[in-house]
VMD Tcl script that builds the backbone (N, CA, C; Angstrom):
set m [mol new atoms 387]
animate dup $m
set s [atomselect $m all]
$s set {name element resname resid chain x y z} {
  {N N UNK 1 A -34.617 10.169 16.270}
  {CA C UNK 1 A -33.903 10.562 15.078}
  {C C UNK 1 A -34.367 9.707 13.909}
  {N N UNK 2 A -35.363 9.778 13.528}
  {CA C UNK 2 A -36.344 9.146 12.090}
  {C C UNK 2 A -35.782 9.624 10.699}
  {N N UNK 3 A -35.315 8.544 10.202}
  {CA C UNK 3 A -34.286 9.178 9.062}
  {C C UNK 3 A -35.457 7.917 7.783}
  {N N UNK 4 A -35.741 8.514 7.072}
  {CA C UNK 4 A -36.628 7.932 5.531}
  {C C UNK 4 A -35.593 6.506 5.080}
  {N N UNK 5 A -35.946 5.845 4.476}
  {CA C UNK 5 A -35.543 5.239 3.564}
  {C C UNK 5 A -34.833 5.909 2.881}
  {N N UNK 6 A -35.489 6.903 1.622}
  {CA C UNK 6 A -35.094 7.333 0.783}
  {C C UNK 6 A -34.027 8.347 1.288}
  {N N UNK 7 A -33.558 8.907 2.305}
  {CA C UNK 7 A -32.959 9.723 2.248}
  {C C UNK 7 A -31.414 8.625 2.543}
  {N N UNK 8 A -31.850 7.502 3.370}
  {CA C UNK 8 A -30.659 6.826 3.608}
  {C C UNK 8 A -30.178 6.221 2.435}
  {N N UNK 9 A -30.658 5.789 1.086}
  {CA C UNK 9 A -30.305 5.826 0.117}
  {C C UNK 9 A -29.048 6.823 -0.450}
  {N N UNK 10 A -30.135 8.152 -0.631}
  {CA C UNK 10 A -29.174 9.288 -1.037}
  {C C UNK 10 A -27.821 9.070 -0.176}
  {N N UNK 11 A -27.757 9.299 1.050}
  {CA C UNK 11 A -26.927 9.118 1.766}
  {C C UNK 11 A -25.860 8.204 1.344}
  {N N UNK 12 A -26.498 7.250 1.223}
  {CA C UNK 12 A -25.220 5.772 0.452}
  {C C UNK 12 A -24.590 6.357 -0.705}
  {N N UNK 13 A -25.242 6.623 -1.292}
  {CA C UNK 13 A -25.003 6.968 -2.788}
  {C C UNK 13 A -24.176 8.502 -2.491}
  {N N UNK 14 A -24.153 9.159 -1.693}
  {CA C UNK 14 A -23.098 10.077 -1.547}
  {C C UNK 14 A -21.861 9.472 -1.149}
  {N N UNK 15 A -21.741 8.677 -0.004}
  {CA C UNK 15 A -20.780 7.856 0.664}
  {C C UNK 15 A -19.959 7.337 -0.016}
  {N N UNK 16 A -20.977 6.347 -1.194}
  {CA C UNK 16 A -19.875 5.763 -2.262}
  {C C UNK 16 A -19.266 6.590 -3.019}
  {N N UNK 17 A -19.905 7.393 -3.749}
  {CA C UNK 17 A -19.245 8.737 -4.222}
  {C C UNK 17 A -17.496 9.065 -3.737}
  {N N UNK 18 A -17.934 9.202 -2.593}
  {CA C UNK 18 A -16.933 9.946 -2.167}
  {C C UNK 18 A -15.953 9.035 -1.516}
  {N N UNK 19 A -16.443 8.127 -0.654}
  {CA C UNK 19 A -15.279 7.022 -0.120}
  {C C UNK 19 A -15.284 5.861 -0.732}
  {N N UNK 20 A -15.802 5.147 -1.760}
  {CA C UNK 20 A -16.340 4.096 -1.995}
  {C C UNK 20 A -16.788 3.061 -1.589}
  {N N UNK 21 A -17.439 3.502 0.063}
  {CA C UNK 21 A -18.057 2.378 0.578}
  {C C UNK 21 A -19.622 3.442 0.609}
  {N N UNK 22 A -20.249 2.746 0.948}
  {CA C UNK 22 A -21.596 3.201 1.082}
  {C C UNK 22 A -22.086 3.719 2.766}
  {N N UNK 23 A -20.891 3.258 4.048}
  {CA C UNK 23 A -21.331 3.045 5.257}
  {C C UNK 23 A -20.684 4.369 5.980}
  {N N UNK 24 A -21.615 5.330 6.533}
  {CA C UNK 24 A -20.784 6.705 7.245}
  {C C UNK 24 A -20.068 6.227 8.335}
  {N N UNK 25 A -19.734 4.972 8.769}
  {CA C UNK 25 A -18.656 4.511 9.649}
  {C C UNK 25 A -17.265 4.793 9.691}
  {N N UNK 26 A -16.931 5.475 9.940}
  {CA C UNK 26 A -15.198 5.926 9.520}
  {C C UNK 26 A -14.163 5.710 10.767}
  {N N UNK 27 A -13.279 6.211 10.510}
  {CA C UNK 27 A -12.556 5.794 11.963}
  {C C UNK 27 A -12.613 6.871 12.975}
  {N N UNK 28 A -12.757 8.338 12.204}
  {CA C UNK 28 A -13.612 9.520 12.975}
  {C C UNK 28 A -14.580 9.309 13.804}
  {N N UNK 29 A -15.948 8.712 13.379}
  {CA C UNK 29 A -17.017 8.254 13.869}
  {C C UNK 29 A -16.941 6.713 14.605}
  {N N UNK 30 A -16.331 6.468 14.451}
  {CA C UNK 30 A -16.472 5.099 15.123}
  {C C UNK 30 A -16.461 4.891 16.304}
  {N N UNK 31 A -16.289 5.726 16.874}
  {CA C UNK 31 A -16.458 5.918 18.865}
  {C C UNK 31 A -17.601 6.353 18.959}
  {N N UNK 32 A -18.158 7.250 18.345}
  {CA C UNK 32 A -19.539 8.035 18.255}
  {C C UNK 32 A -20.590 7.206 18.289}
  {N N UNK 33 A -20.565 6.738 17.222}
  {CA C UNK 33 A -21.552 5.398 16.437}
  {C C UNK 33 A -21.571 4.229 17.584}
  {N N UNK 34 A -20.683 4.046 18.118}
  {CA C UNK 34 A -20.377 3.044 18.936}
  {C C UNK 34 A -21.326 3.330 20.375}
  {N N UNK 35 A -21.100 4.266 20.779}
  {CA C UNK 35 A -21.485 5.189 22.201}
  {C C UNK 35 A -22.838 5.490 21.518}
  {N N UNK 36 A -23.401 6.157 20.608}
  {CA C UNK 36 A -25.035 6.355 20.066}
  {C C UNK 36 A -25.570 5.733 19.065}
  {N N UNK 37 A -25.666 4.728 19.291}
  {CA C UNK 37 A -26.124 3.918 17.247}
  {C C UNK 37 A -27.086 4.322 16.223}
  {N N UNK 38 A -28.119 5.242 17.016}
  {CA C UNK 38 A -29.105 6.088 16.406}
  {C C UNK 38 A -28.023 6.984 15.685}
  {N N UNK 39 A -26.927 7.320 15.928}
  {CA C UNK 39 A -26.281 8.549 14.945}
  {C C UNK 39 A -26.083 8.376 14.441}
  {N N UNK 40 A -25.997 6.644 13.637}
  {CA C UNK 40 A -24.475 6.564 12.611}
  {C C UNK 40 A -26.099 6.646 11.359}
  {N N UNK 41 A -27.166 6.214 11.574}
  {CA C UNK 41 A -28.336 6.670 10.512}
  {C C UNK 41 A -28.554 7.748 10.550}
  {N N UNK 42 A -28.660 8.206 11.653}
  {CA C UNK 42 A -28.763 10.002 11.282}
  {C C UNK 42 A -28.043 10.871 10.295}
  {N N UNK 43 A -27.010 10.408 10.711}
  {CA C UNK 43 A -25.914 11.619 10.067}
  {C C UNK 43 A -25.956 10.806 8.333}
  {N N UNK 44 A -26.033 9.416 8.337}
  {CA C UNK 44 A -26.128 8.866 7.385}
  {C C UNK 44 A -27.491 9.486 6.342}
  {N N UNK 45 A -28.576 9.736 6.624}
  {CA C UNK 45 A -29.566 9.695 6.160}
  {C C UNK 45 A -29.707 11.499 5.995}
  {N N UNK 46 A -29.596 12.296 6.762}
  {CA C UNK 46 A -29.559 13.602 7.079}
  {C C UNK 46 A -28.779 14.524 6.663}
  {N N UNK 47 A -26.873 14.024 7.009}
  {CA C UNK 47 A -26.371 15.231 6.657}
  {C C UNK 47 A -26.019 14.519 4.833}
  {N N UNK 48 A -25.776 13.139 4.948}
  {CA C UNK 48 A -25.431 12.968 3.705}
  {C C UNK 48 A -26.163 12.681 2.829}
  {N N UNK 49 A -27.591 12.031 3.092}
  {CA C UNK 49 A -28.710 11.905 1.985}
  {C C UNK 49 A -29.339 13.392 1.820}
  {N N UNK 50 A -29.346 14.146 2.752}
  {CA C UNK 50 A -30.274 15.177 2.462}
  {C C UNK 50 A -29.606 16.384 2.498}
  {N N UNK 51 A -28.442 16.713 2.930}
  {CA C UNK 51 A -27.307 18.056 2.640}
  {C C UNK 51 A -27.077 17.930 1.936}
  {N N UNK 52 A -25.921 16.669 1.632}
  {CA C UNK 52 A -24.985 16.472 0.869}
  {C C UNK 52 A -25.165 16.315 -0.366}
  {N N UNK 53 A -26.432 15.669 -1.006}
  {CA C UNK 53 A -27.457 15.838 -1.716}
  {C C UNK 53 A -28.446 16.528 -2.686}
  {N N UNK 54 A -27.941 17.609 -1.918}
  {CA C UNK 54 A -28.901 18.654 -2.427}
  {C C UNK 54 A -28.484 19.229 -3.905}
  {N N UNK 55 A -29.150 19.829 -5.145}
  {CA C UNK 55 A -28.430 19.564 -6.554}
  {C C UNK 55 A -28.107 21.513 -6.141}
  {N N UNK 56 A -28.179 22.320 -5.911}
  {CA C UNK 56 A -27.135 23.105 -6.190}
  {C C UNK 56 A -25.671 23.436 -6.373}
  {N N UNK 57 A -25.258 22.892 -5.080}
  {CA C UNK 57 A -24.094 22.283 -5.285}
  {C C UNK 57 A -23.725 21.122 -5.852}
  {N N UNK 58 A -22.336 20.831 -6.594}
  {CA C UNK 58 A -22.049 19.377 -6.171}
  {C C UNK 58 A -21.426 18.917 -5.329}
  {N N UNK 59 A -20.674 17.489 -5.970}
  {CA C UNK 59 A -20.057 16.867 -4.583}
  {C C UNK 59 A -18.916 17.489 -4.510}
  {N N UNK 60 A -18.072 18.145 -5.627}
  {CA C UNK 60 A -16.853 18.604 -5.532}
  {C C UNK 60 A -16.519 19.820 -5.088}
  {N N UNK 61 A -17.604 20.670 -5.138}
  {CA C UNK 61 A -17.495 21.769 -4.114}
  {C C UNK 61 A -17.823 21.542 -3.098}
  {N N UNK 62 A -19.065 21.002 -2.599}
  {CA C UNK 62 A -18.894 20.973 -1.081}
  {C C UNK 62 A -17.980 19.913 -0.649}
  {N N UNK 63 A -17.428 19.370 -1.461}
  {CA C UNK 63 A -15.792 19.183 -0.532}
  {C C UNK 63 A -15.139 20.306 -0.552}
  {N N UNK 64 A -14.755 21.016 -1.196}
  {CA C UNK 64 A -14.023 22.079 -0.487}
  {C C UNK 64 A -14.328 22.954 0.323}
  {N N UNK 65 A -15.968 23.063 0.198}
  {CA C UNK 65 A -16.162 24.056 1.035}
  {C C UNK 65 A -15.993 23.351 2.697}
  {N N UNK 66 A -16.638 22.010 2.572}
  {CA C UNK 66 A -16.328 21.209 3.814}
  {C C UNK 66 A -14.576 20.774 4.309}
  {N N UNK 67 A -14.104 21.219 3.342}
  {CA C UNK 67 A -12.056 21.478 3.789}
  {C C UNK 67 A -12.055 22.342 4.056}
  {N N UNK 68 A -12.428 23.604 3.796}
  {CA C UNK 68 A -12.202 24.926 4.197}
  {C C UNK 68 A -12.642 25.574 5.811}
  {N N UNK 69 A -13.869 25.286 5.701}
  {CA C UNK 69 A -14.506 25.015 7.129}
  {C C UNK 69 A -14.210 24.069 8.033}
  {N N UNK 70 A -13.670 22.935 7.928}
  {CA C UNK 70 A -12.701 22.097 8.639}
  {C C UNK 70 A -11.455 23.096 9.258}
  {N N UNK 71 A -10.770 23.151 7.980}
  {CA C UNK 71 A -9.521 23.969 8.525}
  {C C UNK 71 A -9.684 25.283 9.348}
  {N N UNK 72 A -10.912 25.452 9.327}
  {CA C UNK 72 A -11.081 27.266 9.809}
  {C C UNK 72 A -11.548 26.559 11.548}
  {N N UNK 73 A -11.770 25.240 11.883}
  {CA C UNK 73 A -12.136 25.009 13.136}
  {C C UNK 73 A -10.989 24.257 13.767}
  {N N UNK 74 A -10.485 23.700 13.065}
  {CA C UNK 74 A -9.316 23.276 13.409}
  {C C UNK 74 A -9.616 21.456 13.191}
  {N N UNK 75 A -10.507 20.942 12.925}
  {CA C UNK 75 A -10.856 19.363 12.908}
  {C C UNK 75 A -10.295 18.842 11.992}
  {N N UNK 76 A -8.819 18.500 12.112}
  {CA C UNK 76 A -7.917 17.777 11.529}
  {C C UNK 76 A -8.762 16.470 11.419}
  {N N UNK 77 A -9.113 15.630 12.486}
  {CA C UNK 77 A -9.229 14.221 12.256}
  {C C UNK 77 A -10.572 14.034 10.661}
  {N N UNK 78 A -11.556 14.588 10.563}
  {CA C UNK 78 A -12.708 14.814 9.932}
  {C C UNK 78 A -11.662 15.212 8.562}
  {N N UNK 79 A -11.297 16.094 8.369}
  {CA C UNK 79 A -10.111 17.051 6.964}
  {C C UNK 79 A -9.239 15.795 6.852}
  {N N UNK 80 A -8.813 14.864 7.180}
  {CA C UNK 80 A -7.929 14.105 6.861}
  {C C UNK 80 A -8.899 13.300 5.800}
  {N N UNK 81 A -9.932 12.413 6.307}
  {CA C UNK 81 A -11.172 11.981 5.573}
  {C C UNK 81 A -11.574 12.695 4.389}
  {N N UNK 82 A -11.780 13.674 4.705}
  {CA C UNK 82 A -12.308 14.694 3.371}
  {C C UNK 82 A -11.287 15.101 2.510}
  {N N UNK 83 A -9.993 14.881 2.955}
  {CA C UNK 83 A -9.092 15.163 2.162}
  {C C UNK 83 A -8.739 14.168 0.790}
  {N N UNK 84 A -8.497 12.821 1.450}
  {CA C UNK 84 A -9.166 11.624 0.947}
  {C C UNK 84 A -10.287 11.820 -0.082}
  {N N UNK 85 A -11.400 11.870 0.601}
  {CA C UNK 85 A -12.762 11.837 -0.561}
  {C C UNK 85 A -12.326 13.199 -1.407}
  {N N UNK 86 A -11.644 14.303 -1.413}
  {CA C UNK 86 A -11.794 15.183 -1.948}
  {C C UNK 86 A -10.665 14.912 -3.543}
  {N N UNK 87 A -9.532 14.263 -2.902}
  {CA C UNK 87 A -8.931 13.477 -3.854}
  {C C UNK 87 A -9.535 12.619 -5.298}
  {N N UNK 88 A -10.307 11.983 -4.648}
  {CA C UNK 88 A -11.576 10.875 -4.928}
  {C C UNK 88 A -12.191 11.381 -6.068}
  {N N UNK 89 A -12.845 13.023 -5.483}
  {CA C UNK 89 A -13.492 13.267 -6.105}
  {C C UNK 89 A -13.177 14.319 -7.346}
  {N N UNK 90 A -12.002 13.854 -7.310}
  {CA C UNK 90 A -11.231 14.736 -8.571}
  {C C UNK 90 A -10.453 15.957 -8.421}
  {N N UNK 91 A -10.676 16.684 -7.128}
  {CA C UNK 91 A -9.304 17.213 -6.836}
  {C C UNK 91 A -7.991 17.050 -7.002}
  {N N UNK 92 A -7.558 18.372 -7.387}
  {CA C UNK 92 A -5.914 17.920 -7.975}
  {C C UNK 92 A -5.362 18.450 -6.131}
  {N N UNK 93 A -4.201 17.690 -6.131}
  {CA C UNK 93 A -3.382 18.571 -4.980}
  {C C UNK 93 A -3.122 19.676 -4.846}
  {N N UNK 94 A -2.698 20.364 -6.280}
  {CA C UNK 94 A -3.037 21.797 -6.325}
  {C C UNK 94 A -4.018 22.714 -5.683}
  {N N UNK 95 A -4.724 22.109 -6.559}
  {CA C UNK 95 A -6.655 23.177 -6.281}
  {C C UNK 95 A -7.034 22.581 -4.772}
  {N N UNK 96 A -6.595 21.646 -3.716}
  {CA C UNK 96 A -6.652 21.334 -2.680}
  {C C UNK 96 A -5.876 22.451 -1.460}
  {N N UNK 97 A -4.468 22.989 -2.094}
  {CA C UNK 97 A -3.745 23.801 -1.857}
  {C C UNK 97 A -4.013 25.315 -1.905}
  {N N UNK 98 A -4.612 25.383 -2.515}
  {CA C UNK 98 A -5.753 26.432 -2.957}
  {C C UNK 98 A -6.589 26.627 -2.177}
  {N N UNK 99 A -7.414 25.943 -1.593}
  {CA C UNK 99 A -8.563 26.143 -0.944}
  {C C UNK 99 A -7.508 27.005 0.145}
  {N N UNK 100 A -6.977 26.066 0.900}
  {CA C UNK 100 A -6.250 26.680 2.191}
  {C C UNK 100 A -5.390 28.092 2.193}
  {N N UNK 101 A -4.943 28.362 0.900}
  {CA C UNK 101 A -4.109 28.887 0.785}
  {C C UNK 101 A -5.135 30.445 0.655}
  {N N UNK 102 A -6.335 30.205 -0.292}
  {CA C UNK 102 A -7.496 31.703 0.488}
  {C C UNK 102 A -7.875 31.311 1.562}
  {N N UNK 103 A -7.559 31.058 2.281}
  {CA C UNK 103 A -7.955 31.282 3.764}
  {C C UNK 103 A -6.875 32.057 4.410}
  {N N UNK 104 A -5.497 32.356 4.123}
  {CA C UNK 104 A -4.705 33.065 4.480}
  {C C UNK 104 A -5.304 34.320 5.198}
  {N N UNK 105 A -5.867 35.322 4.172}
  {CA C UNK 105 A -6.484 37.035 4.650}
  {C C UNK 105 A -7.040 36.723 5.512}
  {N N UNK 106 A -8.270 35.783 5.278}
  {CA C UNK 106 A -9.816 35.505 6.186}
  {C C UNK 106 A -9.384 35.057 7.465}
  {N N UNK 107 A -8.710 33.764 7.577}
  {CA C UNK 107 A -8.671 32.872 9.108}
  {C C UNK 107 A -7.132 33.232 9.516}
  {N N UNK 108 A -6.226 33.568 9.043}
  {CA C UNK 108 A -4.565 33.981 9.415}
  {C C UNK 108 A -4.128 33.032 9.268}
  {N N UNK 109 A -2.602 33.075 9.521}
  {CA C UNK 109 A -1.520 31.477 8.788}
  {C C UNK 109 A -1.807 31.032 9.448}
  {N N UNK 110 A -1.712 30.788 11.007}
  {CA C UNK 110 A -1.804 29.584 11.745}
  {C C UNK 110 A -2.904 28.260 10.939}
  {N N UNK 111 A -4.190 29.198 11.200}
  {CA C UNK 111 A -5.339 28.075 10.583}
  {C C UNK 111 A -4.334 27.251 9.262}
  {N N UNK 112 A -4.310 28.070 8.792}
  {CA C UNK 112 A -3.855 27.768 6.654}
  {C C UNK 112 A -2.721 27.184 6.741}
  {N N UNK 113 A -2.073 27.526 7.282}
  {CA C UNK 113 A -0.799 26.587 7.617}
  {C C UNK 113 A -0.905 25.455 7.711}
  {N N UNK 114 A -1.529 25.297 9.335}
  {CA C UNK 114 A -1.789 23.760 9.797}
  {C C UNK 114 A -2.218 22.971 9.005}
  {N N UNK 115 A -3.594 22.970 7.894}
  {CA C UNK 115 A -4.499 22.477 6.998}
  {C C UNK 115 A -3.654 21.944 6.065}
  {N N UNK 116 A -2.455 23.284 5.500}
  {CA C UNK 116 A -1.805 22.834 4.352}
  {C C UNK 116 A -0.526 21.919 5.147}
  {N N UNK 117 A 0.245 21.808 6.153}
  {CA C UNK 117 A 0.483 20.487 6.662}
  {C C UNK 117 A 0.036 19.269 6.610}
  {N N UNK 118 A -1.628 19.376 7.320}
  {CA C UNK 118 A -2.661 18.065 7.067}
  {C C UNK 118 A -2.502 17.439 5.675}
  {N N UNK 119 A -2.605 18.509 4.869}
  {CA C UNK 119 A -2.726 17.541 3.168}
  {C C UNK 119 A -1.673 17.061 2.547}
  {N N UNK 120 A -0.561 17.834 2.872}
  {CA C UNK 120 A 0.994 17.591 2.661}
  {C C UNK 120 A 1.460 15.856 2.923}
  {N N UNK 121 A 0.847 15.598 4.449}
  {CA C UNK 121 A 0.464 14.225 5.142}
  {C C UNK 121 A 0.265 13.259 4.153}
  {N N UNK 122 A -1.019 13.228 4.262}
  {CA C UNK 122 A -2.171 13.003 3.777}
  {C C UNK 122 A -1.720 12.682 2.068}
  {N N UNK 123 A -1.405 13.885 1.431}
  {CA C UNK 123 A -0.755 13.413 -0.126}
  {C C UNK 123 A 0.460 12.597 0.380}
  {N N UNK 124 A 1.181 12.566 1.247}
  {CA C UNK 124 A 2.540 11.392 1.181}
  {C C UNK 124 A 2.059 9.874 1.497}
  {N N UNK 125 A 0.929 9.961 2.524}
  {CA C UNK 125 A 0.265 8.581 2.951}
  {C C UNK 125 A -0.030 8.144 1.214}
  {N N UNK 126 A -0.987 8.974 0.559}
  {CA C UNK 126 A -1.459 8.415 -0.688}
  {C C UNK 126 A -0.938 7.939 -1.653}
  {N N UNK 127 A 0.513 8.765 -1.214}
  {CA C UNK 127 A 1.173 8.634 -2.197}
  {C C UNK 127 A 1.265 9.516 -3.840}
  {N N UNK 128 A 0.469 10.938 -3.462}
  {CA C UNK 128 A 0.128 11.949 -4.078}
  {C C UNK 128 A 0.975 12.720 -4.397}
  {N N UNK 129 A 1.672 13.197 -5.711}
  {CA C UNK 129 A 2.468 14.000 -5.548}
  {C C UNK 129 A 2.097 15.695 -5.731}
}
mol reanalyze $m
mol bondsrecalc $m
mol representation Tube
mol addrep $m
């Protein structure tokens, strides 16, 4: 798993962005990373220097699109994180509420439900109103 320099850069520089640390170590990953150490550069260098990265999008949509697709699989622990950075990244609680809330037609309440629980959380931990 050969990850560039430069892409592990980008990578940082998304990280801080969004969590304000620079390190894809989270408490999600931290069993992972732990059990494969080649992953925690991979995913570092790969999905976040070189996906996450990429200038069509920015960072503030593909947070939602990465909440939306969270919630449509069900990976609460990962959506809690992103919920966080999505905050971060200038999301109002509203337009967070939103995302989940079109997913209603597409994925059915259960999914949209649960998600909009997760953030409900998640804004009381923060202290978000």
């Amino acid at each position: 798993m050969d990850v560039t320099e430069e892409s592990l850069e980008k990578g940082r520089g998304v990280r801080k962005a969004m969590s304000g640390d620079a390190s894809a170590r989270t408490a999600v990953t931290e069993d992972a990373f732990d059990l494969v150490p080649e992953l925690e550069e991979w995913l570092l260098g790969y999905v976040w220097g070189e996906i996450w990265s990429r200038p069509a999008l920015d960072l503030k949509t593909r947070s939602a699109l990465t909440l939306a697709l969270q919630a449509v699989v069900g990976a609460e622990a990962p959506m809690r994180a992103h919920l966080v950075s999505a905050l971060r990244l200038g999301w109002s609680t509203e337009e967070i509420a939103e995302v989940f809330v079109q997913q209603l037609p597409y994925v059915g309440a259960p999914k949209a439900l649960a998600a909009l629980r997760t953030a409900r959380d998640v804004f009381a931990e923060r202290g978000v109103a």
